[in-house]
N, C-alpha and C positions, 0 to 999 in steps of 0.2 A: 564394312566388309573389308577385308584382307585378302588378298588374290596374290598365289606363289605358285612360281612358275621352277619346277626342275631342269636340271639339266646335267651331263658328264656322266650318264649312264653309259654301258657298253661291255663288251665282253673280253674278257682276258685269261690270261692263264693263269693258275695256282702261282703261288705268292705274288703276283704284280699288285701294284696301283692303281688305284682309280683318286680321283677326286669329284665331289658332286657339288653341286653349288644352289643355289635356291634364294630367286629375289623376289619382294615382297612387295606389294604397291596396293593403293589403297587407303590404308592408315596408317599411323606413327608405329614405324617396324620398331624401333626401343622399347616400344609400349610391352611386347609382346614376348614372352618366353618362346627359345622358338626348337624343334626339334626335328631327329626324324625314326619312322616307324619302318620296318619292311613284314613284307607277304609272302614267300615263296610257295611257292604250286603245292596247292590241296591242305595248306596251311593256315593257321590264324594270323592275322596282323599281329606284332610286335615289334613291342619299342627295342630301338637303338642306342638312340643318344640323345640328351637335350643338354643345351644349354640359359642361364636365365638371362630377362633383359638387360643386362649388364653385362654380361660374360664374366662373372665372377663366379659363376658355378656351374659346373659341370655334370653329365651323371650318363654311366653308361653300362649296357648291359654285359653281366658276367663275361660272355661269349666273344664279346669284342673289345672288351677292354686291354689295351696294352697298344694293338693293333689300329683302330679309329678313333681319330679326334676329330672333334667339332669347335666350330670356333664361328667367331661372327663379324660384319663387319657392318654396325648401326649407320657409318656415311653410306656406304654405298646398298641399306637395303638387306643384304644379301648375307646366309650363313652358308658352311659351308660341312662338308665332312669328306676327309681326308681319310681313305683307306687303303692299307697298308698289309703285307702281308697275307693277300684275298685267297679265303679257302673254298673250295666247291660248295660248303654249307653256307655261304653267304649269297649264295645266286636268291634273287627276291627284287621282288619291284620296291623301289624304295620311295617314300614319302615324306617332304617337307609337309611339319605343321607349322603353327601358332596357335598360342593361347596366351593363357592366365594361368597358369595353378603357382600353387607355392612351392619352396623349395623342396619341399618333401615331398611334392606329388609329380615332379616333373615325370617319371618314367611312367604315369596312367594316361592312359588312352582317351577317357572320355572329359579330361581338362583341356582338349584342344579342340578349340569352334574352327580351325579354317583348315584343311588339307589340299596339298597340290594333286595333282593328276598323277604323279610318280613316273618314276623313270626306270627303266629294266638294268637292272646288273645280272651278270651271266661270266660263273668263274666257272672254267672247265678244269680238268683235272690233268 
């Protein structure tokens, strides 16, 4: 089991920063490609970002590319995502995973066995 704990959700105004963080405890976190998904109101879950257990690859969705990076740090556990530029269309509870899939599948949804609880982002306009 793999247990990730969110955190640095909160609400701000159009173009600020957020930063979110997400540590992992349980298993060997390097083992673990690791990403994150968001949900906003009356929406489907969709992917964000992931990156692989290594940090040597990256992959993120049309919509936020330019704008969030994700990045990870195997000592201490913990990935992060750095967002940047925050638009009203980014308000969505946001979710660290873990998994396994390969580099081509990082952006599916059903290669990740552990999700966190998620945490609220809230960008007003």
């Amino acid at each position: 089991q793999v247990q990730l704990v969110e955190s640095g959700g909160g609400m701000v105004q159009a173009g600020a920063s957020l930063k979110l963080s997400c540590t992992g405890s349980g298993r060997t976190f390097s083992d673990y490609a690791m990403g994150w998904f968001r949900q906003a109101p009356g929406k489907e879950r969709e992917f964000a970002a992931a990156i692989s257990w290594n940090g040597l690859n990256t992959f993120y969705t049309r919509s936020v590319k330019g704008r969030f990076t994700i990045s990870r740090d195997n000592a201490k556990n913990t990935v992060y995502l750095q967002m940047n530029n925050l638009k009203p269309e980014d308000t969505a509870v946001y979710y660290c995973v873990a998994g396994r899939p390969s580099t081509l599948r990082l952006s599916i949804r059903d290669e990740y066995n552990y999700w966190g609880q998620g945490t609220q982002v809230t960008v007003s306009s």
